[in-house]
Biotite code that builds the C-alpha atoms (Angstrom):
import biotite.structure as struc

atoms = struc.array([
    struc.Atom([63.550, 111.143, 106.543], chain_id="A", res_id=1, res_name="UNK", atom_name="CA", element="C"),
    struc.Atom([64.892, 108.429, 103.917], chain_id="A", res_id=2, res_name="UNK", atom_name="CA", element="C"),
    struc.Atom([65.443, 105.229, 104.406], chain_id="A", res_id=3, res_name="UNK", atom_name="CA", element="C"),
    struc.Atom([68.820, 104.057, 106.173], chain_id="A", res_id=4, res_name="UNK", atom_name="CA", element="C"),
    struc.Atom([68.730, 100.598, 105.559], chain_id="A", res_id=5, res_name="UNK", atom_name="CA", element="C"),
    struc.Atom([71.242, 99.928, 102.770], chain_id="A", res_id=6, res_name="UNK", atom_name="CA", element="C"),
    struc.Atom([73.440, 102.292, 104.870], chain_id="A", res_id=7, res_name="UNK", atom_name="CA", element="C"),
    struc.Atom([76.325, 100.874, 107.074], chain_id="A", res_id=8, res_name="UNK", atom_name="CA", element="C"),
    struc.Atom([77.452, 102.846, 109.373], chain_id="A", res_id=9, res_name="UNK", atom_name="CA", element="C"),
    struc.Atom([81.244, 102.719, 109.200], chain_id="A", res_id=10, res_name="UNK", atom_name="CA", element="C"),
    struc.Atom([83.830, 102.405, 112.403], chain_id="A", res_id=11, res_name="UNK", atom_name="CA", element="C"),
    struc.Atom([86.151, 104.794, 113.995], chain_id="A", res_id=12, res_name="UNK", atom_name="CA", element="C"),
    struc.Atom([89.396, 103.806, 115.048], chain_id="A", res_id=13, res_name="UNK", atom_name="CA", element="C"),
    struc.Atom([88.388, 103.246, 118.336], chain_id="A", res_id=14, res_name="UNK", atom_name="CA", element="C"),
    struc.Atom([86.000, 100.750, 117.475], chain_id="A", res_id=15, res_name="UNK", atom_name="CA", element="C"),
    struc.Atom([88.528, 99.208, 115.338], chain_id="A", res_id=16, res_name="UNK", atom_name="CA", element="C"),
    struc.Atom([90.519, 99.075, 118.001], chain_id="A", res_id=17, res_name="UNK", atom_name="CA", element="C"),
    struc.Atom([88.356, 97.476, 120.758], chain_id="A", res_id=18, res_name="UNK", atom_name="CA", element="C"),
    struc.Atom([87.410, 94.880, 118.015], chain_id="A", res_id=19, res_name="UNK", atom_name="CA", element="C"),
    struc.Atom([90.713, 93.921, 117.466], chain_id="A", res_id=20, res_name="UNK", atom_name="CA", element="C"),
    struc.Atom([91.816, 94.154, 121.338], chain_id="A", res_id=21, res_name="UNK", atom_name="CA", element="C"),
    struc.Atom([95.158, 96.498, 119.999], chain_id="A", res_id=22, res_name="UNK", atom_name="CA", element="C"),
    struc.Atom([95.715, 99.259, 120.864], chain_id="A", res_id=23, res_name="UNK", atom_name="CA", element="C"),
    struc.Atom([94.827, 103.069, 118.769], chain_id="A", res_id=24, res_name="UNK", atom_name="CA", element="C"),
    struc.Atom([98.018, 103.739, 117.877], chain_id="A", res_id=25, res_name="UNK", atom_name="CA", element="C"),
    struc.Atom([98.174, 99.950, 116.211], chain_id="A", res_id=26, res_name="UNK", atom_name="CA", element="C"),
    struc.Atom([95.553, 100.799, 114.262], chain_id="A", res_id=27, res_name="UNK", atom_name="CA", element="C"),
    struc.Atom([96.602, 104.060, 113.158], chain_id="A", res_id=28, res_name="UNK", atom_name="CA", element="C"),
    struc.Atom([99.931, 102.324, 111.926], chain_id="A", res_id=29, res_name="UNK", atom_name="CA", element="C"),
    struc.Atom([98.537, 99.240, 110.455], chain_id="A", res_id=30, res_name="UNK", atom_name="CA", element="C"),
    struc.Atom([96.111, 102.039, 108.489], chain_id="A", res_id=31, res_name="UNK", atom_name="CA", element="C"),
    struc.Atom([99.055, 103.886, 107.019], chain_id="A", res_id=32, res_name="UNK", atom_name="CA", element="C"),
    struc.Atom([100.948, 100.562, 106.306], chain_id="A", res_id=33, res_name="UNK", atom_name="CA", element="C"),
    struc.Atom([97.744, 99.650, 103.987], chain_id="A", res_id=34, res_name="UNK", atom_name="CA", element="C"),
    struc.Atom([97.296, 96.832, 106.032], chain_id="A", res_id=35, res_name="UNK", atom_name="CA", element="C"),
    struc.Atom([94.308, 97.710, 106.887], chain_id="A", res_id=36, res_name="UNK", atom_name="CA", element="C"),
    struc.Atom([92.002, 99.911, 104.541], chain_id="A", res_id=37, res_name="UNK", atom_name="CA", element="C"),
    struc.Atom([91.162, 103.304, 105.488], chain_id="A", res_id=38, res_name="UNK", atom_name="CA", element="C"),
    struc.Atom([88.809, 106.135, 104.290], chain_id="A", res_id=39, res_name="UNK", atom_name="CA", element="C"),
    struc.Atom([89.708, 109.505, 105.452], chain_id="A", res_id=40, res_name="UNK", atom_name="CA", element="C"),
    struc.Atom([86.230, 111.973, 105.721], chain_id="A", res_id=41, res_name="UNK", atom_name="CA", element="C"),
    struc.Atom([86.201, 115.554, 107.128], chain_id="A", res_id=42, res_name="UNK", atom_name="CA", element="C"),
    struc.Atom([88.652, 118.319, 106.808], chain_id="A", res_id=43, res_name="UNK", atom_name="CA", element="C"),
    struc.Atom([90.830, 116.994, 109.730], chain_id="A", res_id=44, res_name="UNK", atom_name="CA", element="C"),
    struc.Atom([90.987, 113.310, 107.854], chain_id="A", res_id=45, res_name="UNK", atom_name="CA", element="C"),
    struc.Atom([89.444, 111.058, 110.301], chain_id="A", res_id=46, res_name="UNK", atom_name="CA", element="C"),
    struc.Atom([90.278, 107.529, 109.760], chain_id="A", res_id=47, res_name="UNK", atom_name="CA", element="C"),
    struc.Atom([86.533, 105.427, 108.881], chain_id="A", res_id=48, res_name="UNK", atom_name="CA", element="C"),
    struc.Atom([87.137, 101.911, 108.565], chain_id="A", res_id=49, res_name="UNK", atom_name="CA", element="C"),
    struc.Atom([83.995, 99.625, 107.060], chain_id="A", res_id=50, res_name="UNK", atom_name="CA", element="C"),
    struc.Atom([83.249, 96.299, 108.512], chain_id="A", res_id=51, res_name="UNK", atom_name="CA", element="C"),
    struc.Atom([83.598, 93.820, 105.616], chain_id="A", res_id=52, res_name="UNK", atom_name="CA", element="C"),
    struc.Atom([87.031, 95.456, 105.826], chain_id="A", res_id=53, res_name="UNK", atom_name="CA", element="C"),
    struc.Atom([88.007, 94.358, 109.398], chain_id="A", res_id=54, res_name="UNK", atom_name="CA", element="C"),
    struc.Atom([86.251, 91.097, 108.777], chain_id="A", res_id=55, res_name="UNK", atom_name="CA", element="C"),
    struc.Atom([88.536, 90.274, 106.034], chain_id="A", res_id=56, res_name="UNK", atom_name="CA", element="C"),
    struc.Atom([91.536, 91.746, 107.746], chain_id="A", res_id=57, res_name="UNK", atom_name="CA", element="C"),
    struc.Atom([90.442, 89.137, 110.596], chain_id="A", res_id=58, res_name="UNK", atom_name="CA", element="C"),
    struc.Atom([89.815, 85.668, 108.281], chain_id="A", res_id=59, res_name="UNK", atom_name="CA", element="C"),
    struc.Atom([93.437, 86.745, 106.696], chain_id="A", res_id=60, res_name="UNK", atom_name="CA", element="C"),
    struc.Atom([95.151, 86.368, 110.104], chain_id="A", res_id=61, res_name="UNK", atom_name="CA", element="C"),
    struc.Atom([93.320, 83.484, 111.333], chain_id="A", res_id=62, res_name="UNK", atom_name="CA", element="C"),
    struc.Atom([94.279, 82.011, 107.760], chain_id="A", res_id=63, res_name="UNK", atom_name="CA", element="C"),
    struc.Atom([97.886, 82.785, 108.161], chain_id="A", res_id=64, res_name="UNK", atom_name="CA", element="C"),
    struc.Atom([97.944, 81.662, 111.471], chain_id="A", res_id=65, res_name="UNK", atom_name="CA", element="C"),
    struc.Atom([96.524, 78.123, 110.488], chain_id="A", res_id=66, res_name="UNK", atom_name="CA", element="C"),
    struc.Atom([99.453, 77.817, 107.644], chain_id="A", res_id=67, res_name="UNK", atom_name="CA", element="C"),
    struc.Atom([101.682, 78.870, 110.655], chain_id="A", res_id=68, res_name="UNK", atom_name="CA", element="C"),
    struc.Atom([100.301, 76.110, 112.440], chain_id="A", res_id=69, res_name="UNK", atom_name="CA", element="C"),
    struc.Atom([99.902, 78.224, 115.297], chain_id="A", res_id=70, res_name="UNK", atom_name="CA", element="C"),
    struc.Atom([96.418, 76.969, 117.517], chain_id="A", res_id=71, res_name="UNK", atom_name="CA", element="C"),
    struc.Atom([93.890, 79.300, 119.024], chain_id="A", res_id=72, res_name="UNK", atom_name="CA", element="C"),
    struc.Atom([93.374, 78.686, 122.495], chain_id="A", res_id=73, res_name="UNK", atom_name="CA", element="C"),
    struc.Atom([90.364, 78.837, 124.006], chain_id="A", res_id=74, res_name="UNK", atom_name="CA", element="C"),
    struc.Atom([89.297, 81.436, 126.636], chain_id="A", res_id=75, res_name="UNK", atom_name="CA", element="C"),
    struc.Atom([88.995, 80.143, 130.093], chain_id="A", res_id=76, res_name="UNK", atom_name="CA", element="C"),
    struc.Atom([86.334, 80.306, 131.731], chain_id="A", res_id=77, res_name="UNK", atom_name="CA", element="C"),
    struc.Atom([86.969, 81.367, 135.256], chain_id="A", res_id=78, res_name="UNK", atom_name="CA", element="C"),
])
């Protein structure tokens, strides 16, 4: 076997999905809205998402939501 480790395994859309807390369907959309970038593999064109992607995607919309002036709030601990 080779060696794996420059390899990064990319992300379904389910993954994508749980990480974001939205929904499949979001993800699908945002995908074909180029908001967030895609690769389509396989013969049926299965969404692949890599993570620098959806780590970008993620500093963008805490970024716009600072200029907003909108304020995260803290998860309570309960």
């Amino acid at each position: 076997m080779g060696n794996h480790e420059g390899i990064n395994p990319m992300l379904t859309i389910g993954d994508v999905a749980r990480l974001l807390n939205v929904h499949i369907n979001t993800v699908r959309r945002w995908s074909n809205q180029g908001i967030l970038k895609t690769y389509r593999i396989g013969s049926r064109g299965d969404r692949r998402f890599e993570r620098e992607d959806i780590a970008s995607f993620l500093l963008q919309q805490r970024s716009k939501m600072a200029e907003a002036g909108v304020e995260r709030k803290p998860l309570s601990s309960s």
